[in-house]
C-alpha positions as a Markdown table, in Angstrom:
| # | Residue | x | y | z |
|---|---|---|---|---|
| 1 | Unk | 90.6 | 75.3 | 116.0 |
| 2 | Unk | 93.9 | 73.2 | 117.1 |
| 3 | Unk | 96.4 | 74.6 | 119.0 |
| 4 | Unk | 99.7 | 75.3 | 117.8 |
| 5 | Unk | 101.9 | 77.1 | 120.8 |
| 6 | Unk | 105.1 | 77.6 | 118.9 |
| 7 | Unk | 103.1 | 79.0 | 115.6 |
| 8 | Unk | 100.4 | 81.5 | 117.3 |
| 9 | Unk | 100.7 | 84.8 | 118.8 |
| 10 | Unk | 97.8 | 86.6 | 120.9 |
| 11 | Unk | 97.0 | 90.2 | 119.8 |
| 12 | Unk | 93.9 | 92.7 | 121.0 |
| 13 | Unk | 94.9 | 95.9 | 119.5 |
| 14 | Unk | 93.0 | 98.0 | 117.8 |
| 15 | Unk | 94.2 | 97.0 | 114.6 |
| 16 | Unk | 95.6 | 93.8 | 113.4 |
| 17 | Unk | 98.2 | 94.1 | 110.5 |
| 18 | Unk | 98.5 | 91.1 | 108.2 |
| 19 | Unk | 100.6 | 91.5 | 105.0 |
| 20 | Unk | 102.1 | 89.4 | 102.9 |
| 21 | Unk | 104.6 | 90.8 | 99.5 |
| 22 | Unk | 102.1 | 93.0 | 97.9 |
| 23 | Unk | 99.0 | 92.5 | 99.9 |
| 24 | Unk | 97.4 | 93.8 | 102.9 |
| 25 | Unk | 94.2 | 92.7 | 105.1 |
| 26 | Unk | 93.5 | 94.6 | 107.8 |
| 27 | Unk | 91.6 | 93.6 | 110.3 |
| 28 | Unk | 89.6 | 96.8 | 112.4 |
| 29 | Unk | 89.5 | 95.7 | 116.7 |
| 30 | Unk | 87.8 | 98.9 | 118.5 |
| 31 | Unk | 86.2 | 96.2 | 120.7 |
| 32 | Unk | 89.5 | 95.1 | 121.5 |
| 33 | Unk | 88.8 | 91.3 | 121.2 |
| 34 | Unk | 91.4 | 89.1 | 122.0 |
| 35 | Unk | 92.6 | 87.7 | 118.5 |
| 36 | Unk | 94.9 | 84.1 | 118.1 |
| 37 | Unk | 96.7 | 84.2 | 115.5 |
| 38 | Unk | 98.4 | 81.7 | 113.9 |
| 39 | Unk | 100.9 | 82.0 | 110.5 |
| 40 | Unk | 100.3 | 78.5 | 109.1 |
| 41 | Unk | 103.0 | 78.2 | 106.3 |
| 42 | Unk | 105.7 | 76.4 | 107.5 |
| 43 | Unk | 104.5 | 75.8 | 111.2 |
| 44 | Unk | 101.7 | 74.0 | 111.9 |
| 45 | Unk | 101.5 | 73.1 | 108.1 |
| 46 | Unk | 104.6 | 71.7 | 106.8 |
| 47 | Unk | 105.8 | 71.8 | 103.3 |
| 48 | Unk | 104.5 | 67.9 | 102.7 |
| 49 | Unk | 101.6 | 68.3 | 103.6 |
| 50 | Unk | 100.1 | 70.3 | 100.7 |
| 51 | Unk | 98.0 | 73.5 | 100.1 |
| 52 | Unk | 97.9 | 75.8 | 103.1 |
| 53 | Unk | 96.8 | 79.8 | 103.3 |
| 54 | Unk | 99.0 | 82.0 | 104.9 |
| 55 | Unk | 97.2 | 83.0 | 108.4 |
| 56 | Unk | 94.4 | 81.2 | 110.3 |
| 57 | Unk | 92.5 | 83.6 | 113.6 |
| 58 | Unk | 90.4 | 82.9 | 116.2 |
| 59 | Unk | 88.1 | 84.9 | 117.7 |
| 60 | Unk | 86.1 | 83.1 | 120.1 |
| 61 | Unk | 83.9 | 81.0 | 118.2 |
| 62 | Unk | 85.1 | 82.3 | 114.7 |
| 63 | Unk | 87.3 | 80.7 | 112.4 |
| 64 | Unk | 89.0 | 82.9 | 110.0 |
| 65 | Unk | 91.2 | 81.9 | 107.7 |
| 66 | Unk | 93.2 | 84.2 | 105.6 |
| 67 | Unk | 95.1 | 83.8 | 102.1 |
| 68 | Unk | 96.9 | 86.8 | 100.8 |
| 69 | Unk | 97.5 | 86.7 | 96.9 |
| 70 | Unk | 99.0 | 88.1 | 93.4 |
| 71 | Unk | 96.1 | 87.2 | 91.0 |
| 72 | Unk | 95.5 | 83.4 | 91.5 |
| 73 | Unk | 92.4 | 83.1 | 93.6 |
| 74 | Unk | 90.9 | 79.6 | 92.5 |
| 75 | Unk | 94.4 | 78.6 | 93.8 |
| 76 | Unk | 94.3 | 80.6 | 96.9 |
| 77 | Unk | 90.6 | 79.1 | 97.5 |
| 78 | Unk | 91.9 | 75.3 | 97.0 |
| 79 | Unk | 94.6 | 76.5 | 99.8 |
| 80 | Unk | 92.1 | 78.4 | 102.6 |
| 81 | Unk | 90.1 | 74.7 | 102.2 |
| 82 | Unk | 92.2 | 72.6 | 102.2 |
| 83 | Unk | 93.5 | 74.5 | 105.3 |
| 84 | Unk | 90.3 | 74.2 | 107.0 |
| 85 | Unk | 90.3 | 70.6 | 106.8 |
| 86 | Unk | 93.6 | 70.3 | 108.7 |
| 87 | Unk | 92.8 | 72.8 | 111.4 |
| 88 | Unk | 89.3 | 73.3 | 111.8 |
| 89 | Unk | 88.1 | 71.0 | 114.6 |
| 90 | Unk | 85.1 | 70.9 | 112.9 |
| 91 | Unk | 85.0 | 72.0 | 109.2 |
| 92 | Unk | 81.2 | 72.2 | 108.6 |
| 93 | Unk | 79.4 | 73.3 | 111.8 |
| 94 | Unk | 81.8 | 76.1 | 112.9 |
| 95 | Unk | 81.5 | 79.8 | 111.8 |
| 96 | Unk | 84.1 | 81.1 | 109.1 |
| 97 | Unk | 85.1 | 83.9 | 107.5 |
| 98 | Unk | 87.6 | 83.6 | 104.9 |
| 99 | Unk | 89.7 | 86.0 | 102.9 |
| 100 | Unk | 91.7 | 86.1 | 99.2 |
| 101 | Unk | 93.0 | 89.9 | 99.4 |
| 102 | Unk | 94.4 | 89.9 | 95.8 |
| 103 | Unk | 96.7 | 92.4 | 93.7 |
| 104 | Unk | 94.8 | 91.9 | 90.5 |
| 105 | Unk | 92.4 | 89.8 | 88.7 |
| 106 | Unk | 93.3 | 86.4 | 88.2 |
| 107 | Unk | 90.0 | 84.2 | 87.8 |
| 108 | Unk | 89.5 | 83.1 | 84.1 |
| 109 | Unk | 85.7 | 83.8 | 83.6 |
| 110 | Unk | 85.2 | 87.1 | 86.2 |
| 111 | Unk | 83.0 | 87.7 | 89.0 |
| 112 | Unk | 80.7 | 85.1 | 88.0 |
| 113 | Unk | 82.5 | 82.3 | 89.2 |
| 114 | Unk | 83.6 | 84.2 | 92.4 |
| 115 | Unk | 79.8 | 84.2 | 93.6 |
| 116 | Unk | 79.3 | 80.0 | 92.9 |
| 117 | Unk | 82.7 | 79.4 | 94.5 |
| 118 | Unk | 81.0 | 81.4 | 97.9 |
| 119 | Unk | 77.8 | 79.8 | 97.4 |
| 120 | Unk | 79.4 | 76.4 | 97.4 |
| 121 | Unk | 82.0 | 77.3 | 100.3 |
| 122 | Unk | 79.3 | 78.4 | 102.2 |
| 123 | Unk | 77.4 | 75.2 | 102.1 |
| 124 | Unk | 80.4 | 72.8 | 102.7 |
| 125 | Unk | 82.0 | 75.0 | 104.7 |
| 126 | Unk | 79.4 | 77.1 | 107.2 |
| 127 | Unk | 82.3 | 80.1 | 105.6 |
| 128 | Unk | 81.4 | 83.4 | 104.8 |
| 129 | Unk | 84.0 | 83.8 | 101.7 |
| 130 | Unk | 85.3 | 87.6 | 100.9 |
| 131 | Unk | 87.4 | 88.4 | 97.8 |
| 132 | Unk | 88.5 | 91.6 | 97.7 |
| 133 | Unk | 91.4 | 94.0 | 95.7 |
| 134 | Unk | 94.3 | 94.7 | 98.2 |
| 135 | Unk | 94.2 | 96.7 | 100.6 |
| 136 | Unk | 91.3 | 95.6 | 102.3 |
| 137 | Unk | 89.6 | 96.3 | 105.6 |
| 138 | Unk | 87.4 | 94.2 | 107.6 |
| 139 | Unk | 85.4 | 95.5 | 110.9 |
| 140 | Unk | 85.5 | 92.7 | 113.2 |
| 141 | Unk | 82.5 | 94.1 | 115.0 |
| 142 | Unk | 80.8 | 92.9 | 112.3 |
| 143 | Unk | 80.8 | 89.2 | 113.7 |
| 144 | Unk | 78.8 | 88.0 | 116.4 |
| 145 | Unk | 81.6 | 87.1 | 119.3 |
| 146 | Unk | 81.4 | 85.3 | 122.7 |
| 147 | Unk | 82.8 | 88.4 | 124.5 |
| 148 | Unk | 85.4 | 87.0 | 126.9 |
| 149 | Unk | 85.9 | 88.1 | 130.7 |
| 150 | Unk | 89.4 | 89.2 | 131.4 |
C-alpha cells in the first residue's frame, strides 16, 4: 500500500481500537504484529476525490481496509473499493480483508445480496469481505503474516 507519513500511525498493542460515531471494530493483536494504520478521510483521500472508507491497515502483506457505518452498506462497499483503487499498489493480486461494522440493517433485499457482493469482491478484489453488526471483533491471528524481525 502507498505511504502516507503525515496520515499513518504504527501500533502493536494487543488490541487495536477503531471507532467511528456509533461503531466499533476491534481488532485482537496477542502476536503483537506491528500494525500501520492509516485514517484515510481527509488525509491521504481528499474531499474531491470521491468515495473513501474511513481506515486502511497493513499488516505485512495484508491489506485491510475498514468502513465503519449506520445502516448503508452498499454505500460503504462502493467506498472500501473505490478506496482500494486509490491505495492498493496492486488492487487484484494482493491479500484483503475488508470490513462494514454496521449499526443496523440497511441493505434493501437482506443477506442475500451481502453474499454476491463478497463473491464478486472477492474475485475482483483477491478481498475477503466481512459484514458484521457493531461491535465487532476480529483475531488477527487469523491471517497468514510475514512475521517481521525487530
Amino acid at each position: 500500500m502507498k505511504r502516507f507519513p503525515d496520515c499513518e500511525e504504527y501500533k502493536d498493542d494487543n488490541e487495536i481500537v477503531l471507532k467511528e460515531n456509533k461503531s466499533k471494530l476491534t481488532f485482537e493483536n496477542s502476536k503483537q504484529y506491528q500494525i500501520r494504520i492509516i485514517k484515510v478521510d481527509g488525509c491521504p483521500i481528499l474531499d474531491k476525490e470521491g468515495k473513501r472508507c474511513d481506515y486502511a491497515l497493513v499488516c505485512s502483506n495484508v491489506e485491510i481496509y475498514v468502513e465503519l457505518k449506520g445502516s448503508k452498506i452498499a454505500h460503504a462497499v462502493e467506498q472500501i473499493e473505490s478506496t482500494i483503487k486509490l491505495l492498493s499498489d496492486n488492487p487484484q493480486t494482493i491479500k484483503k480483508l475488508c470490513f462494514v461494522v454496521f449499526t443496523r440493517f440497511g441493505l434493501p433485499k437482506g443477506r442475500t445480496n451481502i453474499q454476491i457482493i463478497k463473491s464478486k469482491f472477492n474475485k475482483k478484489y483477491n478481498a475477503t469481505l466481512i459484514v458484521e453488526k457493531t461491535p465487532f471483533t476480529y483475531d488477527l491471528s487469523n491471517i497468514t503474516i510475514k512475521k517481521k524481525s525487530r
